[in-house]
C-alpha positions in Angstrom: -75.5 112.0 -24.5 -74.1 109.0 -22.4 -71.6 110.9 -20.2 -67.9 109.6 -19.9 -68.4 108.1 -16.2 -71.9 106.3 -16.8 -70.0 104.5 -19.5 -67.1 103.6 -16.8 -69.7 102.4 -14.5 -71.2 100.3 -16.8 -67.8 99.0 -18.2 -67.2 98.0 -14.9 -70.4 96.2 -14.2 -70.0 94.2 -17.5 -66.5 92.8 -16.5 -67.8 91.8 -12.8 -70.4 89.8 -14.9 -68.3 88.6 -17.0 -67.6 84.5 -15.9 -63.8 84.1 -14.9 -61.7 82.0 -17.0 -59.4 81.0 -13.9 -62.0 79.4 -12.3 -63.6 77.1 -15.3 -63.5 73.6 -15.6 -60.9 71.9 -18.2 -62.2 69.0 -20.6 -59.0 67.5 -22.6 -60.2 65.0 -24.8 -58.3 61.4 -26.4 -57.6 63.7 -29.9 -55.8 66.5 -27.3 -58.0 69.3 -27.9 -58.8 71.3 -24.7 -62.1 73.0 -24.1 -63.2 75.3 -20.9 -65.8 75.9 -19.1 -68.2 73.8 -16.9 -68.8 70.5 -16.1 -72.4 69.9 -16.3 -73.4 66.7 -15.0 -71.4 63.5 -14.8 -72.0 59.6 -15.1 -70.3 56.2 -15.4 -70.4 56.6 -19.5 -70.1 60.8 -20.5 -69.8 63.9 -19.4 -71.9 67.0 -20.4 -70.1 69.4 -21.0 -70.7 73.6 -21.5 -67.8 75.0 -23.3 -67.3 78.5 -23.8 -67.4 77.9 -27.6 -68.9 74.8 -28.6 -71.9 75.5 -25.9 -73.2 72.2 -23.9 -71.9 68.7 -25.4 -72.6 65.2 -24.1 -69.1 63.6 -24.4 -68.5 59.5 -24.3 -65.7 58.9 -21.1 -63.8 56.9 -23.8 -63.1 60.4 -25.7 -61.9 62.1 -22.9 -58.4 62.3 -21.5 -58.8 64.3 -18.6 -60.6 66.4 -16.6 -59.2 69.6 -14.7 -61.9 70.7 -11.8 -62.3 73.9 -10.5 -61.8 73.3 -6.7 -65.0 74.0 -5.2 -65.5 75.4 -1.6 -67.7 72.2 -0.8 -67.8 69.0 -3.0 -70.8 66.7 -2.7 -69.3 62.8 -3.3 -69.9 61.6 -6.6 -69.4 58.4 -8.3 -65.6 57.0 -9.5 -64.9 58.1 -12.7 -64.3 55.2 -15.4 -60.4 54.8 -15.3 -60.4 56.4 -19.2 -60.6 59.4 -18.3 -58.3 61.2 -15.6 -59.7 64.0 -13.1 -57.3 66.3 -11.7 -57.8 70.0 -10.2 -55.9 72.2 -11.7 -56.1 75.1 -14.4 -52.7 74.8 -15.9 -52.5 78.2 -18.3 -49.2 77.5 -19.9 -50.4 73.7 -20.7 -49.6 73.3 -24.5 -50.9 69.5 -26.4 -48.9 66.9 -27.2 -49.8 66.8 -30.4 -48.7 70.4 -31.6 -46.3 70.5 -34.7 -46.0 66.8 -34.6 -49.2 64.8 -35.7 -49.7 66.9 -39.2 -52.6 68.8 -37.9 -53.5 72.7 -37.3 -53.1 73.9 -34.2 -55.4 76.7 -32.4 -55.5 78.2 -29.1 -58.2 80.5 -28.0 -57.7 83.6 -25.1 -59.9 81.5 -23.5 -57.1 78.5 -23.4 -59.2 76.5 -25.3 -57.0 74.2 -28.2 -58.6 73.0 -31.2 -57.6 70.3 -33.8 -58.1 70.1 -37.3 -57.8 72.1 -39.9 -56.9 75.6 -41.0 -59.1 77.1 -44.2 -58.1 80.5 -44.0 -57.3 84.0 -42.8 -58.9 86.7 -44.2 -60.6 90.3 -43.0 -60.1 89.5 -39.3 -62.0 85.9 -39.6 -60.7 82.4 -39.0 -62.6 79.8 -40.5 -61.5 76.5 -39.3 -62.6 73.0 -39.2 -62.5 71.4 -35.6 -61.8 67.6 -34.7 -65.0 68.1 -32.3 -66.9 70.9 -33.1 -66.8 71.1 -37.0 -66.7 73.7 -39.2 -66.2 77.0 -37.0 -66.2 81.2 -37.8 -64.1 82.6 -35.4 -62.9 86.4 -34.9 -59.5 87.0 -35.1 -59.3 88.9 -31.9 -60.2 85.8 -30.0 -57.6 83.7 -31.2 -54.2 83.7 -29.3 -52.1 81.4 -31.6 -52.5 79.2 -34.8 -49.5 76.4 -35.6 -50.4 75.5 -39.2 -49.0 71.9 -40.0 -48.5 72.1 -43.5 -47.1 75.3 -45.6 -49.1 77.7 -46.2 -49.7 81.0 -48.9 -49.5 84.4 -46.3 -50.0 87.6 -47.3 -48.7 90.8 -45.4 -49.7 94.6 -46.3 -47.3 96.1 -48.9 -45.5 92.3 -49.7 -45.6 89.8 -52.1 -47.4 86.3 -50.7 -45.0 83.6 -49.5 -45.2 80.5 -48.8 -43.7 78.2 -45.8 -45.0 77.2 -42.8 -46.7 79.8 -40.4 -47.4 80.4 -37.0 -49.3 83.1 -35.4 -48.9 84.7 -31.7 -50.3 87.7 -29.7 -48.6 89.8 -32.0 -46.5 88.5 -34.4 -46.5 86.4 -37.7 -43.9 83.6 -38.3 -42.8 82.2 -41.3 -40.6 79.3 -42.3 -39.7 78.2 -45.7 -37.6 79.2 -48.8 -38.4 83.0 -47.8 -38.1 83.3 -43.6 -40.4 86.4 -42.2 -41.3 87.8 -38.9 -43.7 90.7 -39.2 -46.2 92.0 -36.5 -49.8 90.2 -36.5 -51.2 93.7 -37.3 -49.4 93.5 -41.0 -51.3 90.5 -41.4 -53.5 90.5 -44.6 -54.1 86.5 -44.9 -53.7 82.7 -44.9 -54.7 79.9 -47.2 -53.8 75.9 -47.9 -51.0 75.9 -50.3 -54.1 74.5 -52.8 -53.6 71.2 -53.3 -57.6 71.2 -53.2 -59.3 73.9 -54.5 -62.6 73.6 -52.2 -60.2 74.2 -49.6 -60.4 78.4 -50.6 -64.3 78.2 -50.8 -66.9 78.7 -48.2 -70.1 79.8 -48.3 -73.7 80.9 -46.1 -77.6 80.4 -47.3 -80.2 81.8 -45.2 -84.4 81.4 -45.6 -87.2 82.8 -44.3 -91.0 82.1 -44.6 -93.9 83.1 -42.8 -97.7 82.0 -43.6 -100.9 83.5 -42.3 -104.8 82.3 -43.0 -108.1 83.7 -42.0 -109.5 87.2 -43.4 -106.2 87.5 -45.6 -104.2 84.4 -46.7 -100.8 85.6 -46.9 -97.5 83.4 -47.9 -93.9 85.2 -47.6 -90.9 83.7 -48.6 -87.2 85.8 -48.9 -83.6 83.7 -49.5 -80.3 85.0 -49.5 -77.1 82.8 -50.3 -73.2 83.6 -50.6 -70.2 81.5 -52.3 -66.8 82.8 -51.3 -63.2 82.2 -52.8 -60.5 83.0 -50.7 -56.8 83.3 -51.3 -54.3 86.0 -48.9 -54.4 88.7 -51.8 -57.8 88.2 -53.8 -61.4 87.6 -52.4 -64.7 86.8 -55.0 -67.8 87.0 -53.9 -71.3 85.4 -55.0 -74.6 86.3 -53.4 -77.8 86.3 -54.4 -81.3 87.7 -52.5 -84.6 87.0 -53.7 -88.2 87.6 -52.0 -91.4 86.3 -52.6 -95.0 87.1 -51.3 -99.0 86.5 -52.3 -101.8 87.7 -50.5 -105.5 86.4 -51.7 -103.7 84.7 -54.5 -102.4 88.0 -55.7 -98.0 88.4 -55.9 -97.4 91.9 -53.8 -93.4 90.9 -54.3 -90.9 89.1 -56.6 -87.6 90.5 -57.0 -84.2 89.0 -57.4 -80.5 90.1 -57.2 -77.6 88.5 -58.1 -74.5 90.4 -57.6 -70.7 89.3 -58.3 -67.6 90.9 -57.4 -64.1 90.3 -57.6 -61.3 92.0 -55.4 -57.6 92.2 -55.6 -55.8 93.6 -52.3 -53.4 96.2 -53.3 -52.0 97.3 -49.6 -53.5 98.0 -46.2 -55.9 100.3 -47.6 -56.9 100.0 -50.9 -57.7 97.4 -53.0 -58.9 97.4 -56.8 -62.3 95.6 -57.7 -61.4 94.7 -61.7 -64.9 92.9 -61.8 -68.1 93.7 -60.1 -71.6 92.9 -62.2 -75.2 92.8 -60.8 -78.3 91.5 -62.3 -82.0 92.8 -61.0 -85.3 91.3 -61.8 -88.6 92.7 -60.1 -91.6 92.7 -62.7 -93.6 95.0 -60.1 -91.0 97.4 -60.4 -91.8 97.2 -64.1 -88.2 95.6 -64.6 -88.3 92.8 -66.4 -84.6 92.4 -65.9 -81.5 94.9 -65.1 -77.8 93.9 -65.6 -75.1 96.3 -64.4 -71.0 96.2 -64.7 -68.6 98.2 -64.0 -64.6 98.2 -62.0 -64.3 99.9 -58.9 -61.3 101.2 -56.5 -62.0 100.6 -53.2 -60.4 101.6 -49.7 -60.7 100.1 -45.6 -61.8 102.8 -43.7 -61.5 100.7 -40.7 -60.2 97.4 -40.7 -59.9 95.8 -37.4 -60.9 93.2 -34.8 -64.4 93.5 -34.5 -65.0 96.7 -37.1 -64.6 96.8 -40.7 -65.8 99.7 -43.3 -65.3 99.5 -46.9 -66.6 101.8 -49.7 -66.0 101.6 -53.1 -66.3 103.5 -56.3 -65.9 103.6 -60.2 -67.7 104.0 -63.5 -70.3 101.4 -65.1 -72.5 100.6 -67.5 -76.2 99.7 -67.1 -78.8 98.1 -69.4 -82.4 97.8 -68.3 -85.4 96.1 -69.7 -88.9 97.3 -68.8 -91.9 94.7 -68.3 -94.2 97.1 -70.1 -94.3 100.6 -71.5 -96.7 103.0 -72.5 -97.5 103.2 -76.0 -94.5 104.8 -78.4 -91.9 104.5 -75.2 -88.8 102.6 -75.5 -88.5 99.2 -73.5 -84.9 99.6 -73.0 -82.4 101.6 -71.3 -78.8 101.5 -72.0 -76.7 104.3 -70.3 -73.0 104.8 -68.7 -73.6 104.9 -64.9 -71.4 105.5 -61.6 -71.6 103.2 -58.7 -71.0 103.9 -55.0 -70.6 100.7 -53.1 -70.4 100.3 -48.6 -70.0 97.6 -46.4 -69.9 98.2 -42.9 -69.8 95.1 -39.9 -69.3 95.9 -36.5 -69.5 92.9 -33.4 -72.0 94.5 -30.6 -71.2 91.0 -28.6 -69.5 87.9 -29.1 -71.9 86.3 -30.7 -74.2 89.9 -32.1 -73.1 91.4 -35.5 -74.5 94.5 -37.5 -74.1 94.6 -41.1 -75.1 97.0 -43.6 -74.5 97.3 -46.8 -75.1 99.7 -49.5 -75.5 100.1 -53.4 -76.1 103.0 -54.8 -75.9 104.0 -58.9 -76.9 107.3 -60.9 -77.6 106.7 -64.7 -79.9 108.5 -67.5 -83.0 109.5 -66.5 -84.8 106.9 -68.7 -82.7 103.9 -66.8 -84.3 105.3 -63.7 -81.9 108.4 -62.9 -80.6 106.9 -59.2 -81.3 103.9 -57.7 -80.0 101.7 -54.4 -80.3 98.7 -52.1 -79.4 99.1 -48.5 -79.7 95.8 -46.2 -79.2 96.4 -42.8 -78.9 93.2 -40.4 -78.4 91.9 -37.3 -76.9 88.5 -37.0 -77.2 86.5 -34.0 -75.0 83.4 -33.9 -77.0 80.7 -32.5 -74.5 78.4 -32.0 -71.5 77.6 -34.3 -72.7 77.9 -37.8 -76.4 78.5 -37.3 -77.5 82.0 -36.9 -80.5 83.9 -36.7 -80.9 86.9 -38.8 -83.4 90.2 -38.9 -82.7 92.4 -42.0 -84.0 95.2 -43.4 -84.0 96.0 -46.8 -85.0 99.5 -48.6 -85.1 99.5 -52.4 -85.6 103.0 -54.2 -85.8 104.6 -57.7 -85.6 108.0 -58.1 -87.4 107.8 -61.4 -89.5 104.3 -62.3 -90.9 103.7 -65.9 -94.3 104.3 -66.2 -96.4 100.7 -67.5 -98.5 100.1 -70.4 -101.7 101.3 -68.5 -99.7 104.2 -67.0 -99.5 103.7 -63.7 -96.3 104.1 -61.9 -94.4 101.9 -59.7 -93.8 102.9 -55.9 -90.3 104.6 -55.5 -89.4 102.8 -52.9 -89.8 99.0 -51.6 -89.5 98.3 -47.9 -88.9 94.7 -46.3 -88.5 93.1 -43.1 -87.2 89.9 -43.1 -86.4 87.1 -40.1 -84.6 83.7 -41.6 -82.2 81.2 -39.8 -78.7 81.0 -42.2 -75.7 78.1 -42.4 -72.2 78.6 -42.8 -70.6 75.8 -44.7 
């Protein structure tokens, strides 16, 4: 047990290594977003650039407005900047851009100080998803955010309210907004944001992530494991998509092929709970003697936690399950059909700014024939590499209580064990 003082002291130790924000560098660029952090190396024609959020960029002069320079103790002389773009030394917290609630874009300013233009997709369980002028399609933590101006009205969703719709802004810690209906609730209240819909890819984002690894010599070995997710969005309602498959051969003989689509459809019903009207999956693993498995069922669901950086949902309800088996043994039934109950978790927890553990879990009891109780547990860590590129390490346990023996007899494993390493997208 980590006593209460080690964990001061190494609290402390953290924050002295933590990079000030006071004294970073300032890059303001001709489309008046502001970045921070430090100026890299400078010529007649660009400036590299390390922000604290879009990591190092190499930046024409003509695109920047100004620079603000940490005053150094000693400055070597360096070359005249071209005349497009302004140095000063300053740090200027309160500075705010121009262009803010006046050139029809969305507005967002990070507790780093940093502004961003372009536009706002959504709002939804503590993420921001938001497409930058400069740095493109972005995931960002609530938490980090200090303030969103949204240009154009908006549908926002509060705990225990009805959506509205109007134009929103969002400090510290409140929610403003302006329309037919006027509100001002505390940003904790919050439940989501979305485009009023003129498009409808503006609600839908997604991830896809691969992995393969090959090996030759005494044992010629190919692995291969996918996962993808679609996601629509609105303030009150979330459906998901995802699908995970895995593929390996060894000396031209398969030693895995499964695949799992699952579907599920959520309607928020207050801070808490929410109801889950729609939830299906579909299963296919021939070495698992399932030739395919499709289960459906509703759940009700609650937020055990639901904050910045931590989130735990579980959810439960009844189902049904059908099953067909590969093979059977002689006189045995090749299907299963049986009510079920499903038990469903989700828990995602930031370890650092740019770490994030994710588990989630599956779990259903049916008849004995259908296999008696099954589940899938993934367990991940997600490393962001840098905006929408991450690198991820899962581990995946599949198990059946009870697997149907084959035509020759022989029964499959319980469980199936995985380890897989893949670079993802977020689009």
């Amino acid at each position: 047990m980590i006593s209460p003082r080690a964990i001061r002291l190494l609290l402390v130790v953290l924050c002295l290594a933590m990079p000030m924000i006071s004294h970073a560098d300032v890059l303001i660029g001709v489309n008046g977003e502001r970045l921070v952090g430090k100026i890299i190396e400078e010529t007649a024609d660009t400036v590299v650039f390390e922000s604290e959020l879009g990591g190092v960029l190499k930046i024409p002069r003509n695109r920047i407005r100004e620079l603000q320079k940490t005053p150094p103790a000693k400055v070597e002389p360096t070359k005249e900047p071209a005349p497009s773009a302004q140095v000063t030394e300053t740090t200027n917290a309160a500075w705010m851009p121009p262009g803010v609630g006046k050139d029809g874009f969305d507005w967002i300013q990070l507790k780093s100080d940093e502004w961003l233009k372009g536009q706002l997709r959504y709002v939804q369980q503590k993420k921001v998803q938001f497409e930058s002028d400069k740095l493109e399609d972005l995931t960002l933590d609530l938490k980090d955010v200090r303030k969103i101006y949204a240009a154009k009205p908006m549908f926002t969703k509060f705990y225990d309210k009805e959506q509205i719709f109007g134009t929103v802004i969002v400090s510290n810690d409140v929610v403003e907004v302006f329309g037919p209906q006027q509100l001002r609730l505390p940003r904790a209240e919050l439940t989501g944001i979305t485009p009023g819909g003129k498009r409808e890819i503006e609600f839908w984002s997604g991830k896809a992530n691969v992995g393969l690894s090959l090996q030759s010599g005494n044992t010629k070995q190919a692995t291969f494991n996918a996962s993808a997710e679609l996601a629509r969005r609105t303030p009150a309602t979330q459906f998901i998509l995802d699908y995970l498959g895995n593929f390996s051969e060894a000396n031209g003989e398969q030693t895995a092929n499964n695949h799992r689509i699952n579907l599920t459809y959520d309607v928020r019903l207050n801070e808490n709970w929410f109801l889950r009207p729609v939830q299906l999956e579909y299963y296919r693993d021939q070495l698992a003697n399932i030739a395919y498995r499709v289960t459906a069922g509703v759940a009700i669901g609650y937020y055990l936690f639901d904050r910045d950086g931590l989130e735990w949902v579980v959810a439960a309800g009844p189902g049904y399950q059908y099953t067909r088996f590969a093979t059977v043994a002689p006189g045995a039934e090749d299907t299963a059909s049986t009510p079920a109950a499903t038990l469903q978790s989700r828990f995602e927890a930031d370890i650092t700014k740019r770490l994030t553990f994710i588990q989630t879990f599956s779990g259903t009891v049916a008849s004995e024939q259908a296999g008696l109780y099954s589940h899938h547990i993934v367990s991940t860590l997600e490393f962001e590499i840098k905006h929408h590129l991450n690198l991820d390490v899962s581990f995946v346990w599949d198990y059946l209580q009870n697997p149907q023996a084959e035509a020759s007899l022989a029964v499959p494993e319980h469980s199936d064990v995985r380890l897989t390493l893949g670079v993802g997208v977020r689009f």
